[in-house]
Backbone bond lengths (Angstrom), bond angles and torsions (degrees), N, CA, C in turn:
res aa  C-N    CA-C-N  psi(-1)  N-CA   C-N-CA  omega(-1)  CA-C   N-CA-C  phi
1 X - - - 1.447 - - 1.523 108.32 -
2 X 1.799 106.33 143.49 1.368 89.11 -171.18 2.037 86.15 -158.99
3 X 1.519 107.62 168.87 1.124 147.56 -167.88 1.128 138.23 -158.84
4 X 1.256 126.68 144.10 1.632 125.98 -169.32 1.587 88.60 -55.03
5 X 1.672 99.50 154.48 1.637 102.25 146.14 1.696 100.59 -126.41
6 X 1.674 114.86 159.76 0.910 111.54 171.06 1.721 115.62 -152.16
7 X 1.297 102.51 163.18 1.649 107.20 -161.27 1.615 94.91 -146.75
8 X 1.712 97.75 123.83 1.142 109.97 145.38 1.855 130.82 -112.31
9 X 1.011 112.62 122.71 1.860 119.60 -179.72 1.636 92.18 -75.83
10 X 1.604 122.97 130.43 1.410 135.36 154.62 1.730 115.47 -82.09
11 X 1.201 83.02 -61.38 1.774 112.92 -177.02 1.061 134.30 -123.52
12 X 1.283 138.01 84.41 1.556 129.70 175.70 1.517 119.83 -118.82
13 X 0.876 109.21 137.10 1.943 130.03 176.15 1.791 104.33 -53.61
14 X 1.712 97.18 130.59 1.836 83.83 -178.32 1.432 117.79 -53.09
15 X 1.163 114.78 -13.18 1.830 130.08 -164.32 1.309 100.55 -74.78
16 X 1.525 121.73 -30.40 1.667 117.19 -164.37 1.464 96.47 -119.00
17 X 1.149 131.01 6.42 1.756 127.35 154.90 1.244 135.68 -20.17
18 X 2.021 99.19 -68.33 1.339 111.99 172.27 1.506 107.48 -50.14
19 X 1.474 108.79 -95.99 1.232 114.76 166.97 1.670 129.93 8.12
20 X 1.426 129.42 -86.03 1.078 143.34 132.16 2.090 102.74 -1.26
21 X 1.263 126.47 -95.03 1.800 137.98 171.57 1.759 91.89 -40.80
22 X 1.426 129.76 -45.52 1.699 99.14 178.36 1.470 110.07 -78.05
23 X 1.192 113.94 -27.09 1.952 107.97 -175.64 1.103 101.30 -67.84
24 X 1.751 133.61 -29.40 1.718 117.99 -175.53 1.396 111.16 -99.09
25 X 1.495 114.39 18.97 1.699 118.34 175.74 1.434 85.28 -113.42
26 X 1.262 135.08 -44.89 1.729 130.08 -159.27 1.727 79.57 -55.91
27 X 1.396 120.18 -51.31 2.000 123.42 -161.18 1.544 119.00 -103.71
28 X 1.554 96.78 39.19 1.313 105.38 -154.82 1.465 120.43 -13.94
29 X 1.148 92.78 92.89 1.551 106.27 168.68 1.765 125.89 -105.24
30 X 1.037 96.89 103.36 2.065 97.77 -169.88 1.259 92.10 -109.93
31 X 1.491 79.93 -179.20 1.837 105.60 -155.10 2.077 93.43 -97.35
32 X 1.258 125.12 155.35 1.221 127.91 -177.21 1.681 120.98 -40.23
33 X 1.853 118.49 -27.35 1.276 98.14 176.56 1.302 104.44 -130.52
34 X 1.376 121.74 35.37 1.623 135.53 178.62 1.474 111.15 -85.15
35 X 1.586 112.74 138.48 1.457 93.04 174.64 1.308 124.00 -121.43
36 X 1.666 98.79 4.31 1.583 98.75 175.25 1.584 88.53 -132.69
37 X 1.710 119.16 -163.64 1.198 106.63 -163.78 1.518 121.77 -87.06
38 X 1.421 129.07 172.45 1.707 126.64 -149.26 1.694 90.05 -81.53
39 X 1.532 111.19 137.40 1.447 115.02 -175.54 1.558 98.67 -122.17
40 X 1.717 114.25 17.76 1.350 125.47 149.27 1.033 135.47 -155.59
41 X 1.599 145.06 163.89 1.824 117.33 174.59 1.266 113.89 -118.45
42 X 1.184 84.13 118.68 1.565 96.74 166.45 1.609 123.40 -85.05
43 X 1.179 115.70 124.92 1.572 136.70 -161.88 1.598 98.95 -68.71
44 X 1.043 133.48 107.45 1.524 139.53 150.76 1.704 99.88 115.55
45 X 1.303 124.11 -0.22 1.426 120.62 162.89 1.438 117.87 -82.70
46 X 1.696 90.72 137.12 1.540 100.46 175.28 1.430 116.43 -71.37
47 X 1.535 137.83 133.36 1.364 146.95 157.55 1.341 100.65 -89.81
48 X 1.812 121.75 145.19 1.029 122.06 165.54 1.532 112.78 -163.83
49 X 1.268 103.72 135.58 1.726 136.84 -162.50 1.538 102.45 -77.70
50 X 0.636 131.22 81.95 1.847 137.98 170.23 1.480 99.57 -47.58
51 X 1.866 108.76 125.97 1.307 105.70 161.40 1.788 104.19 68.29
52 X 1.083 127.76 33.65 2.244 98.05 -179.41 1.680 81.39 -113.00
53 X 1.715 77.33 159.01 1.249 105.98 -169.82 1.574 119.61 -54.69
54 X 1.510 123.28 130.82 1.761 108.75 175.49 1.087 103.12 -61.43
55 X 1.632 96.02 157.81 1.490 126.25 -159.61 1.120 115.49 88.26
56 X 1.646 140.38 -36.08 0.956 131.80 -145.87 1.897 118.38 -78.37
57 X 1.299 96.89 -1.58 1.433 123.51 162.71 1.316 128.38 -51.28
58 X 1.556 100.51 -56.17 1.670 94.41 168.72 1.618 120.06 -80.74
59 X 1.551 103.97 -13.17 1.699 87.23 -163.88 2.148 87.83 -84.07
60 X 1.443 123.49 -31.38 1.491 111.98 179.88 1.596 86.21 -53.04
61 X 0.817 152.60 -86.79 1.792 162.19 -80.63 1.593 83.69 -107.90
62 X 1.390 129.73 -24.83 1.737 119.17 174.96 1.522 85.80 -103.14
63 X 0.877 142.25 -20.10 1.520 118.54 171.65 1.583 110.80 -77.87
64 X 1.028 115.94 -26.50 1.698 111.05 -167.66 1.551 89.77 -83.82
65 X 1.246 156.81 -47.32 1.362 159.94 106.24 1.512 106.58 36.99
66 X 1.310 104.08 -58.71 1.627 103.33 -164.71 1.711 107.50 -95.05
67 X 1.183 104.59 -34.47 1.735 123.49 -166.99 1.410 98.88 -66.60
68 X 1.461 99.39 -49.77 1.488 100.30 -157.73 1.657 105.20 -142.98
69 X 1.305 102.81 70.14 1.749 108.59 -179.42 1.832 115.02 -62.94
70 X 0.966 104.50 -20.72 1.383 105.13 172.21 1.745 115.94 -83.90
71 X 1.242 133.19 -17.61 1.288 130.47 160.96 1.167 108.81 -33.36
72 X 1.530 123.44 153.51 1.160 134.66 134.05 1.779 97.45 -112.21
73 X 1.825 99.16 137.37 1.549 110.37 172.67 1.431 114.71 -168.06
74 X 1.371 124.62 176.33 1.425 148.44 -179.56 1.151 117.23 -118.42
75 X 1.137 135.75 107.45 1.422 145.61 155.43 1.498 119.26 -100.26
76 X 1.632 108.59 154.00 1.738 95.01 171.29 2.051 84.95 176.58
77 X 1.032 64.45 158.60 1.610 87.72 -171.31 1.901 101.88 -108.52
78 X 1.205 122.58 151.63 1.464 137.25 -152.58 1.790 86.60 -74.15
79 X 1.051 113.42 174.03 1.526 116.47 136.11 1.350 108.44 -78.21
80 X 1.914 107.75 160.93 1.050 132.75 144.67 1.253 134.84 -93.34
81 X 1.608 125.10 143.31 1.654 115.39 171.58 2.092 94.36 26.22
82 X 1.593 111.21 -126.77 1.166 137.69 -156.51 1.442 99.59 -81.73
83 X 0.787 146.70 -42.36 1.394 155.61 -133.77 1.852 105.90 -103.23
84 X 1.131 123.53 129.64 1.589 131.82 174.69 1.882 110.33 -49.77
85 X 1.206 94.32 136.16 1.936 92.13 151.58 1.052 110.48 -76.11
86 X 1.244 86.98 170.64 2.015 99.66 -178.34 1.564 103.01 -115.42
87 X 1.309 107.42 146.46 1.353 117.15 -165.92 1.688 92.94 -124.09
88 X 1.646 108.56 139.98 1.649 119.67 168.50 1.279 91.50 -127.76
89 X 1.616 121.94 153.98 1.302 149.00 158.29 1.319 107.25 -137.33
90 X 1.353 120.11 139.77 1.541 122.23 151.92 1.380 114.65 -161.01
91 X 1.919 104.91 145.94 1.048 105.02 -150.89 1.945 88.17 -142.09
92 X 1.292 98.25 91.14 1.947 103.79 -173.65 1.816 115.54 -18.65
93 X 1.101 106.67 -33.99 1.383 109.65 -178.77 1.987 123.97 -70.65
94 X 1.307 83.26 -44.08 1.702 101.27 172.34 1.440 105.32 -113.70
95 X 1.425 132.18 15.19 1.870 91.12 -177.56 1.544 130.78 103.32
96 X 1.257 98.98 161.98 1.449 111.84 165.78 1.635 128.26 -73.04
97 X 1.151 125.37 111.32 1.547 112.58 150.83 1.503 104.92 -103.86
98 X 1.907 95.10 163.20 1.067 101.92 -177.77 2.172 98.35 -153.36
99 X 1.551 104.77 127.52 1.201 107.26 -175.71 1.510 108.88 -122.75
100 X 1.553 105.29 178.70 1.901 111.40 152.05 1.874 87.77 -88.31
101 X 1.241 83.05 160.83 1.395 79.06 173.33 2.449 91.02 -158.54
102 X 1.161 85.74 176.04 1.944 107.02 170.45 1.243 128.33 -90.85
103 X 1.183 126.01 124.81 1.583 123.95 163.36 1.397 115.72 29.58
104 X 1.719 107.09 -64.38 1.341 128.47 -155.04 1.778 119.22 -81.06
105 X 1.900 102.90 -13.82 1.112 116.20 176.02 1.845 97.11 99.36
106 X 0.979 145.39 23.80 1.264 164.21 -116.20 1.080 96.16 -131.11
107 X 1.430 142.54 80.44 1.329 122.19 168.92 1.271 132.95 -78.00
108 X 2.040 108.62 150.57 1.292 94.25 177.28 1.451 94.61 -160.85
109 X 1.571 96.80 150.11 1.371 111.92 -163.85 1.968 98.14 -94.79
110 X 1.148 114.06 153.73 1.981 116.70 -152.46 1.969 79.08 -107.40
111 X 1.908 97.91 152.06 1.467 104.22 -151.47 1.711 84.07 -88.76
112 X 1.456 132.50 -1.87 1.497 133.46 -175.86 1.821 100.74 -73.01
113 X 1.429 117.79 -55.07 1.404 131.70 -168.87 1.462 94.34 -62.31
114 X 1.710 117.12 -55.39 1.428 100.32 -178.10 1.283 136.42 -70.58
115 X 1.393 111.92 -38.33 1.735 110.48 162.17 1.546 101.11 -35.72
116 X 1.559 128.14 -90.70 1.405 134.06 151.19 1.241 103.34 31.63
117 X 1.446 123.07 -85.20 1.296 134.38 -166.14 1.886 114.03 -62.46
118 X 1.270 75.72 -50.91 1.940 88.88 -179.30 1.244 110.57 -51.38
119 X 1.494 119.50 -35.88 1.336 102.90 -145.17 1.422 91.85 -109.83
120 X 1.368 120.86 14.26 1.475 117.17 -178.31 1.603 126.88 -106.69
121 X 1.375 102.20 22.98 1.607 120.01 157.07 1.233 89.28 -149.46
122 X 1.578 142.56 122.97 1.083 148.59 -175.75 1.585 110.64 -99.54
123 X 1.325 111.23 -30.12 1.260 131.95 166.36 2.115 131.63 -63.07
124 X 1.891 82.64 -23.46 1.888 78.64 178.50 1.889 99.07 -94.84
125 X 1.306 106.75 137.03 1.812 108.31 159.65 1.438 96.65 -55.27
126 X 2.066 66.58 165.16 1.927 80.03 -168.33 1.742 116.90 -89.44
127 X 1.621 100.33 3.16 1.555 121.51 161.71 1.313 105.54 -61.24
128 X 1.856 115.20 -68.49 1.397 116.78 170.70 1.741 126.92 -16.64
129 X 1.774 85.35 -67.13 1.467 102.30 179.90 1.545 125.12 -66.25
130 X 1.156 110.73 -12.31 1.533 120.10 174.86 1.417 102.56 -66.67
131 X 1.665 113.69 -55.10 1.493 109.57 -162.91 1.153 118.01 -88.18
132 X 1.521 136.50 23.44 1.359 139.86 -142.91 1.598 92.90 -162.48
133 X 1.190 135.39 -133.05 1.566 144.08 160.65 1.302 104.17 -22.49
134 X 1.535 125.15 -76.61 1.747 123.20 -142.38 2.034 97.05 -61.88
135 X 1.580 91.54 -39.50 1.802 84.11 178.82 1.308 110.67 -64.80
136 X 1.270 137.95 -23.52 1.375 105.77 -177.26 1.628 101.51 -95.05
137 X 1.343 122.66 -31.60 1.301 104.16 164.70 1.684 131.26 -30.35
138 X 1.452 83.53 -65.80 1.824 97.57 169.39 1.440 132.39 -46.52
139 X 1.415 108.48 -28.01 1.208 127.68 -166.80 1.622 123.52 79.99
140 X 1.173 112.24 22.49 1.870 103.67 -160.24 0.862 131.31 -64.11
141 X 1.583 114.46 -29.52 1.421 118.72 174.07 1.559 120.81 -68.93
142 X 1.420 105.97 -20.04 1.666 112.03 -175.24 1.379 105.52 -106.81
143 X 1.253 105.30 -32.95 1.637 93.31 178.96 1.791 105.82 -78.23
144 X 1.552 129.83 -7.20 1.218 125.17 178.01 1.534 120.19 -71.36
145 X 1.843 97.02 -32.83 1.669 104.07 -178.28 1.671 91.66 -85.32
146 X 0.828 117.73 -53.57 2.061 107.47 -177.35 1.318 101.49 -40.85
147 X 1.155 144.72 -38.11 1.404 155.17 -140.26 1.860 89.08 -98.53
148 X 1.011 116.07 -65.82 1.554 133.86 161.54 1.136 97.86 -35.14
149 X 1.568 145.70 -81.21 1.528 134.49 -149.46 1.747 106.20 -82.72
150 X 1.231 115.18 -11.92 1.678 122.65 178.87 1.417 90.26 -80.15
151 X 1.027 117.79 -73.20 1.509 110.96 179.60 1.396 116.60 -41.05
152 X 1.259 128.58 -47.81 1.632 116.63 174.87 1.095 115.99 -65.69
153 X 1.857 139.24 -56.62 0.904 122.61 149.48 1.286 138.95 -3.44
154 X 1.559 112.51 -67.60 1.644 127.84 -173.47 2.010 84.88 -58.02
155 X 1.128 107.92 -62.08 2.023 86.89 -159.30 1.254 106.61 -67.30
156 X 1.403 139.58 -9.62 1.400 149.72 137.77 1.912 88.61 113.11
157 X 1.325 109.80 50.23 1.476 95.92 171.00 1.845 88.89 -125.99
């Protein structure tokens, strides 16, 4: 069984470059009009793996972790048939998130996990819970700086 994978780099240190260009040749991952593997990185382009095997999402997403701890990036694997993609973000300052996410890399947290969450201190507001648990559930702090480098990207400065 298999699914796109895909990776976008925001931020990386010249030091973790290489590194970073061998992990997306080990999974050949190229950029939309490349035809062999990327022999540079370009900051806010999507790479994507035609067909790799599920799972193979989390084991890149602990390698990009180790290779290149100073990245900030997005990874996520397609959906299948019924079943969610998986979404990676990380951003050295805050951490890991990790979602289901859409096609598009779209994350989203499922309304079963969040009831779940909500209803398991009945006692904190849901202000409380925003700034404590629900944000890291949500991801806000990491999905705010990804949100930040997509946007710079997009005006191309």
């Amino acid at each position: 069984m298999s699914a796109d994978l895909q990776l976008r780099i925001h931020s990386a240190p010249a030091g973790e470059v290489v590194a970073l260009l061998d992990l997306m040749r080990e999974h050949r991952l190229r950029g939309e009009y490349e035809r062999g593997p990327a022999e540079a990185l370009i900051l806010g382009q999507t790479y994507r793996a035609q067909d790799a095997a599920l799972g193979l999402c989390e084991e890149v997403a602990a390698r990009l972790e180790e290779d290149a701890p100073n990245a900030v990036y997005e990874l996520w694997q397609d959906p299948h048939w019924s079943a969610d993609g998986h979404y990676h973000a990380y951003v050295p300052k805050f951490g890991h998130f990790e979602a289901g996410c859409d096609a598009e890399g779209v994350p989203h947290v499922g309304v079963h996990e969040l009831i779940e969450r909500l209803s398991g201190r009945p006692e904190e507001t849901l202000g409380d819970w925003m700034t404590g648990k629900g944000a890291d559930l949500l991801g806000v702090a990491v999905l705010a700086v990804v949100g930040e480098y997509r946007a710079q990207h997009a005006s191309g400065s």
